[in-house]
C-alpha positions as CSV (number, residue, x, y, z in Angstrom):
1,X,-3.2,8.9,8.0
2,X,-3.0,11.0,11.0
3,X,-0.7,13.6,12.0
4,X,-0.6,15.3,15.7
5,X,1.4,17.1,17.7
6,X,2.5,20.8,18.5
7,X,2.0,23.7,16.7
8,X,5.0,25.3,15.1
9,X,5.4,29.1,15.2
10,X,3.5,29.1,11.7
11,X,0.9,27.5,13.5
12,X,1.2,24.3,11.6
13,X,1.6,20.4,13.0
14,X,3.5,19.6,9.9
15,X,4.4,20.8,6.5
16,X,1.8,18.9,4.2
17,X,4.1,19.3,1.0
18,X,5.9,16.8,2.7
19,X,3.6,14.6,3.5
20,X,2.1,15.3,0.1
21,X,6.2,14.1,-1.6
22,X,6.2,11.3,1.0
23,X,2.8,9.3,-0.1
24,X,3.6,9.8,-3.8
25,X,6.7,8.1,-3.2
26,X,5.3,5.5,-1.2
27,X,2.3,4.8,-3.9
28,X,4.9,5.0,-6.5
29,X,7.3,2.6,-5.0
30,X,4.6,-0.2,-4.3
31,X,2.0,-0.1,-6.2
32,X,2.0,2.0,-9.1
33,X,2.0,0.1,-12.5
34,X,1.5,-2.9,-10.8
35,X,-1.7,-5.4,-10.2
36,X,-3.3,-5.6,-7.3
37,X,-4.6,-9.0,-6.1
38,X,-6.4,-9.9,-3.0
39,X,-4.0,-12.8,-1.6
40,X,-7.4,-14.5,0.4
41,X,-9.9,-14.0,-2.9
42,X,-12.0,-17.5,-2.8
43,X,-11.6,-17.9,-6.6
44,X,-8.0,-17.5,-6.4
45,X,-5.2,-20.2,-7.2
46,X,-1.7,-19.6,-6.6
47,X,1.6,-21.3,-5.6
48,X,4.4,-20.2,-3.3
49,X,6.3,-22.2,-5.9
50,X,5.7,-20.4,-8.7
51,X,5.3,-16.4,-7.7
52,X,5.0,-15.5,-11.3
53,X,2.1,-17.0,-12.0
54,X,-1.9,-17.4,-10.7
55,X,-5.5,-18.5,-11.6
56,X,-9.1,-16.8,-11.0
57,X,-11.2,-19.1,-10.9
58,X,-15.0,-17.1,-12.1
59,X,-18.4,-17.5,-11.0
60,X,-19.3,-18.2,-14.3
61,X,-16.9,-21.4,-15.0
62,X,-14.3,-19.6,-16.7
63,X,-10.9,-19.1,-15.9
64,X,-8.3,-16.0,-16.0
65,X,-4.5,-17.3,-16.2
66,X,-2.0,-14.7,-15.2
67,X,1.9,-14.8,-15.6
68,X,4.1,-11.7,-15.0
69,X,7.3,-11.3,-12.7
70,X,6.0,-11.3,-9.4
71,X,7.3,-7.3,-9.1
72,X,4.4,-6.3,-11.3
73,X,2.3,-7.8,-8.4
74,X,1.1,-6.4,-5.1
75,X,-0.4,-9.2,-2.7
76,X,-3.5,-7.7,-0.3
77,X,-4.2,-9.5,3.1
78,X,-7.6,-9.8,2.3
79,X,-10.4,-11.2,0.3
80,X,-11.4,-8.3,-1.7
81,X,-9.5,-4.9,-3.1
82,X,-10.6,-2.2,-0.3
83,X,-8.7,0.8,1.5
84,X,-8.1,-0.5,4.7
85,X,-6.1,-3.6,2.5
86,X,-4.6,-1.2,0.2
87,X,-3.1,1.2,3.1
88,X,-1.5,-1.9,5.0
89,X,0.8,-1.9,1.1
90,X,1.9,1.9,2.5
91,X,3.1,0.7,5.9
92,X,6.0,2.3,7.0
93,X,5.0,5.3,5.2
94,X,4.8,6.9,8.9
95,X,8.7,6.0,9.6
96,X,9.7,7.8,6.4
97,X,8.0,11.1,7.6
98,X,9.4,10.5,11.1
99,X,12.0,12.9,12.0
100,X,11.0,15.7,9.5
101,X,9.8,18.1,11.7
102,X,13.0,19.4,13.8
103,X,12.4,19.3,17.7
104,X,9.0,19.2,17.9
105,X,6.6,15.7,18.6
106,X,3.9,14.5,16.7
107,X,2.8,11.4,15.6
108,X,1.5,9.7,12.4
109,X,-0.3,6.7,12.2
C-alpha cells in the first residue's frame, strides 16, 4: 500500500492509526480464521456445484478431502499462496480509507 499526497500542517500525508484500524478490519473481515486456497493450484479439484467442498490431489498419490461452508474459505487467483495473491483478497481496502483525510488529496493504491 501506498499513500501520497500533501502534507498536513503536522507535516503528515495521512494519520497511520488509521490506516493501521483500516487493514485490521480489512484482514479481519476476509481472511482471518479462514483457509486460504489457491483457486489455479494444479493438484486442485473443485466444483462450482458444490462450494463447500474440494480435493488436493498430492505429489505423492494421496489425497486431502476438504468440506467446510464456503465462508471459512478464501479463493486466491493464482497457483500458489503469495502476497501479491493475498493483497488482491484486501481490494477495496483503498476506498474504505478514501475520504478520511478532510480537504486535502492523496491517493492510496
Amino acid at each position: 500500500m501506498v499513500l501520497g499526497g500533501e502534507l498536513d500542517d503536522q507535516g503528515m500525508v495521512f494519520d497511520f492509526s488509521n490506516v493501521k484500524r483500516t487493514i485490521k478490519r480489512v484482514i479481519d473481515e476476509r481472511v482471518d480464521h479462514r483457509l486460504v486456497i489457491p483457486r489455479a493450484y494444479k493438484g486442485l479439484e473443485w466444483n462450482e456445484d458444490e462450494p463447500d467442498s474440494f480435493t488436493w490431489h498430492l505429489t505423492d498419490g494421496t489425497r486431502i478431502l476438504h468440506r467446510s461452508p464456503d465462508e471459512a474459505v478464501v479463493w486466491l487467483s493464482s497457483d500458489r499462496v503469495v502476497p501479491s495473491a493475498v493483497a488482491a483478497v484486501g481490494a477495496g481496502v483503498t476506498g474504505s480509507l478514501a475520504g478520511k483525510r478532510d480537504g486535502c488529496g492523496y491517493c492510496v493504491t
